[in-house]
Backbone as a printed PyTorch tensor [residue, N CA C, xyz], in Angstrom:
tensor([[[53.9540, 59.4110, 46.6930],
         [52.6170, 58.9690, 46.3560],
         [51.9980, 59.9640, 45.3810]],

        [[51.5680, 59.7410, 44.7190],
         [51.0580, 60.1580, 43.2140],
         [49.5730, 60.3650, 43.5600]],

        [[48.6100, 61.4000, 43.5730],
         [47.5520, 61.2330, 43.4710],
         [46.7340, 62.0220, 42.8010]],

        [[45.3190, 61.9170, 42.3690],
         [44.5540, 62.7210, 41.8070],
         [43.9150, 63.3920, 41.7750]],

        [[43.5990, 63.3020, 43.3470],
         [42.6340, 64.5390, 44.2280],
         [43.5950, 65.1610, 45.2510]],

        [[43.3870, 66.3310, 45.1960],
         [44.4560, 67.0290, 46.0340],
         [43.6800, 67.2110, 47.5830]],

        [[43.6480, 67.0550, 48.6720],
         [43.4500, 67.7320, 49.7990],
         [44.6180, 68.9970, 50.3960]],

        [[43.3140, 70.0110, 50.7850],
         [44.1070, 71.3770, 51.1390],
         [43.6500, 71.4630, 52.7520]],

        [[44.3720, 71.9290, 53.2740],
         [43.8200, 72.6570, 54.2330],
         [42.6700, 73.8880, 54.5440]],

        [[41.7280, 73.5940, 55.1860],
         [40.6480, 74.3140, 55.1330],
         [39.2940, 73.8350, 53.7960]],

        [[39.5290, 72.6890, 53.5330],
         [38.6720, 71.8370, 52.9190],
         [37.4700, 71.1340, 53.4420]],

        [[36.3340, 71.4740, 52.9890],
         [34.9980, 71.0950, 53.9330],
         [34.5970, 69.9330, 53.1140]],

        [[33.9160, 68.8470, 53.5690],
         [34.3620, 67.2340, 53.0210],
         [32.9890, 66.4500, 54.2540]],

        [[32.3500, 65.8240, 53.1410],
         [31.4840, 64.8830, 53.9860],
         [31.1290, 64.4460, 53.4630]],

        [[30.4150, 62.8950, 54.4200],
         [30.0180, 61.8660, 54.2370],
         [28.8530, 61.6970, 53.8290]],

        [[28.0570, 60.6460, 53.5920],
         [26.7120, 59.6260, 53.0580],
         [26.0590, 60.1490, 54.3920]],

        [[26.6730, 59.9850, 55.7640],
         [25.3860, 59.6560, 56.8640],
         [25.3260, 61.3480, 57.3160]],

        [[25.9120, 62.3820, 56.6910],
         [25.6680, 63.6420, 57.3900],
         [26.7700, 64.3410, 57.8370]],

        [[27.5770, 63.5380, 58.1010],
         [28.7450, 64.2220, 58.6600],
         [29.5450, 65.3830, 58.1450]],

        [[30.1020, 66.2390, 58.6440],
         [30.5750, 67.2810, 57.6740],
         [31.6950, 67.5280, 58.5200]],

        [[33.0420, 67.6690, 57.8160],
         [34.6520, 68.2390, 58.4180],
         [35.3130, 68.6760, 57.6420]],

        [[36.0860, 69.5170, 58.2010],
         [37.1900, 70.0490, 57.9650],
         [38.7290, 69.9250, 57.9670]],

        [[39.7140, 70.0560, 56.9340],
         [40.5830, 69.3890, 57.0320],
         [41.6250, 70.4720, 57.6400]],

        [[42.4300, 69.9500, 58.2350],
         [42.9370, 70.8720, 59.4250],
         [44.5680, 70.7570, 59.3380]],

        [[44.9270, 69.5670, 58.5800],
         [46.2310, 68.9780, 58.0400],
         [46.8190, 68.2400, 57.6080]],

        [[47.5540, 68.1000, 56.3880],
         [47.8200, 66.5460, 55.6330],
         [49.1660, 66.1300, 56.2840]],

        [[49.5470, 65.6290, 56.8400],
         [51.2030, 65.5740, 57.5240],
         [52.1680, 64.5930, 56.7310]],

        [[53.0110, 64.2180, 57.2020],
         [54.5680, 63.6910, 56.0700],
         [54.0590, 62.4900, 55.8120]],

        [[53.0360, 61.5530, 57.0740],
         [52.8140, 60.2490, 56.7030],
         [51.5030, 59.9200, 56.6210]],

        [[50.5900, 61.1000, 54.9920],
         [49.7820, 61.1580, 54.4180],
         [48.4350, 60.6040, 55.7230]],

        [[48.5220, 61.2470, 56.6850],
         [47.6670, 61.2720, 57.6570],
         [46.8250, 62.5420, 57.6300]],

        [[45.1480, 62.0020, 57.5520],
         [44.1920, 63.4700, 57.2120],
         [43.9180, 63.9810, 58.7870]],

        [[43.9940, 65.2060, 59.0920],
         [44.1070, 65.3220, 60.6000],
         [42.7260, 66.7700, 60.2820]],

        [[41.2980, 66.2340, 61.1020],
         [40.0550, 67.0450, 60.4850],
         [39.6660, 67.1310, 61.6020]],

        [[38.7260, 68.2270, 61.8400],
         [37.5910, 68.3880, 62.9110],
         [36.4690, 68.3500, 61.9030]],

        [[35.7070, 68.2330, 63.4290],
         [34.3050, 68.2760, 62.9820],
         [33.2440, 69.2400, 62.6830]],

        [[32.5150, 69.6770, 61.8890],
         [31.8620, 70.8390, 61.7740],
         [30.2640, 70.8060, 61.6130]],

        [[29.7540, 69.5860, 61.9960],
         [28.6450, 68.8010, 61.6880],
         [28.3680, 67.4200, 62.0090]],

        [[27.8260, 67.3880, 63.0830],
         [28.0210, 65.2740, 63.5720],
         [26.5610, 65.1920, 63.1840]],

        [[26.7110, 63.9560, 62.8450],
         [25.1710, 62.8140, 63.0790],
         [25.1980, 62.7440, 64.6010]],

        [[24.1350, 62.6190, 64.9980],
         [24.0710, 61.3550, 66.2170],
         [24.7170, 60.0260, 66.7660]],

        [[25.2020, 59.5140, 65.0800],
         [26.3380, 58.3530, 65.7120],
         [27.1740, 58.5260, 66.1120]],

        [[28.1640, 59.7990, 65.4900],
         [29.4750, 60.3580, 65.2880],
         [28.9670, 61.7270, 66.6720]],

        [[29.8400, 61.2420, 67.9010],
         [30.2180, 62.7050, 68.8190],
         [31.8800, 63.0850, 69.0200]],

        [[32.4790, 62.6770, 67.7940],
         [33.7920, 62.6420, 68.2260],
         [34.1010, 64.7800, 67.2330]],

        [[35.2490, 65.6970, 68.2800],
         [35.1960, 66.9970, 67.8990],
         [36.1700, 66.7860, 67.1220]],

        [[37.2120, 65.8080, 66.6540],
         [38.5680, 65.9430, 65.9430],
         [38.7080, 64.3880, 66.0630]],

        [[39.8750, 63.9980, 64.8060],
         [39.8680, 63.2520, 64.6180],
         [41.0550, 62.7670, 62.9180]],

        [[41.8040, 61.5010, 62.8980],
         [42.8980, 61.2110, 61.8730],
         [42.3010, 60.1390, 60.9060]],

        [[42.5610, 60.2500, 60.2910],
         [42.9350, 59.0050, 59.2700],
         [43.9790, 59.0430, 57.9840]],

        [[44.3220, 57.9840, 57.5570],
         [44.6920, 57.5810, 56.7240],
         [44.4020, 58.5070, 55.0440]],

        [[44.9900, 59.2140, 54.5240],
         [44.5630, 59.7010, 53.5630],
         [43.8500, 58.9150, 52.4160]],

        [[44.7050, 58.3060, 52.2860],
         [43.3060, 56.6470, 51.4030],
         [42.0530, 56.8160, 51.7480]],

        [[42.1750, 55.8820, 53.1590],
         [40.5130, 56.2520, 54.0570],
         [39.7870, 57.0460, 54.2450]],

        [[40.1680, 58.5200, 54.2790],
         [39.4500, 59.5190, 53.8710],
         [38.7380, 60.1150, 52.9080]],

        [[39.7880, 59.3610, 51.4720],
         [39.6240, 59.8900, 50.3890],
         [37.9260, 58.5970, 49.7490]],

        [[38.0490, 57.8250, 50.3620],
         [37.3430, 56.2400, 50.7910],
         [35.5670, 57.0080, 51.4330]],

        [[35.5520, 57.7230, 52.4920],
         [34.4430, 58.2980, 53.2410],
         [33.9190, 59.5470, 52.8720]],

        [[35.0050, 60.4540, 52.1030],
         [34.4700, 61.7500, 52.6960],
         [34.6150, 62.4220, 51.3420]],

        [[33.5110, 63.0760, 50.7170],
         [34.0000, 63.7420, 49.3300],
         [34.2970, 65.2070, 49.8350]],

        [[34.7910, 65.9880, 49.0020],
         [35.0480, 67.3600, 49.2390],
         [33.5890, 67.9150, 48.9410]],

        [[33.2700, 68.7850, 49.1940],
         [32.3770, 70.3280, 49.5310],
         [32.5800, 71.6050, 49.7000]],

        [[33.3640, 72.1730, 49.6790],
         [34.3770, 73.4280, 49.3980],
         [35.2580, 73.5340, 50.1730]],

        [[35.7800, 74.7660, 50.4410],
         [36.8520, 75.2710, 50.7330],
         [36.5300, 76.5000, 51.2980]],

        [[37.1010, 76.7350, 52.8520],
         [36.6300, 77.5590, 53.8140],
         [37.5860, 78.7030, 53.3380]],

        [[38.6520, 78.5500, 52.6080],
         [40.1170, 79.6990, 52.3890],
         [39.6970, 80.6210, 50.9940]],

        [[38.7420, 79.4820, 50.3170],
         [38.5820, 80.0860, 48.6220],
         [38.1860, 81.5840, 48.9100]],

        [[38.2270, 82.7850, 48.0440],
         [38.0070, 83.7750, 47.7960],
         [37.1620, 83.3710, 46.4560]],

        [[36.0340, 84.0420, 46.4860],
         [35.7910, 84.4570, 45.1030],
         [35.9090, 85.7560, 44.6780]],

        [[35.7980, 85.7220, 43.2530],
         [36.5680, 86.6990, 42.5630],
         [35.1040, 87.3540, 42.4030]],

        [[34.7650, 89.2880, 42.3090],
         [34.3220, 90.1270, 42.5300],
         [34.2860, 90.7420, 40.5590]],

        [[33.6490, 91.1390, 39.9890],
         [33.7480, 91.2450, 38.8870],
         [33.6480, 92.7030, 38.8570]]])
């Protein structure tokens, strides 16, 4: 599968209604495997899969918990 947005591990990613997660692992059968780091009120679930499509579908990226920045 060919794609254009990369998901990493340790990628912070949320939704329209508030939600905010973390991506925790992409596995062999492009399954996004995230916790949660921020619920709405609708959403009480602590972890949770989908479909890398479907993810890529709900949740935009927001940084990256691993990045270093560089110190000048």
């Amino acid at each position: 599968m060919i794609r254009d947005f990369q998901l990493t591990i340790g990628d912070i990613c949320g939704d329209r209604s508030g939600l905010r997660v973390k991506v925790e692992d992409v596995d062999i059968y492009d399954r996004v495997h995230f916790t949660v780091i921020e619920r709405t009120e609708e959403n009480e679930d602590e972890a949770g899969e989908m479909s890398y499509t479907a993810f890529l579908h709900r949740f935009t990226r927001l940084g990256n918990t691993s990045a270093k920045g560089n110190a000048a």
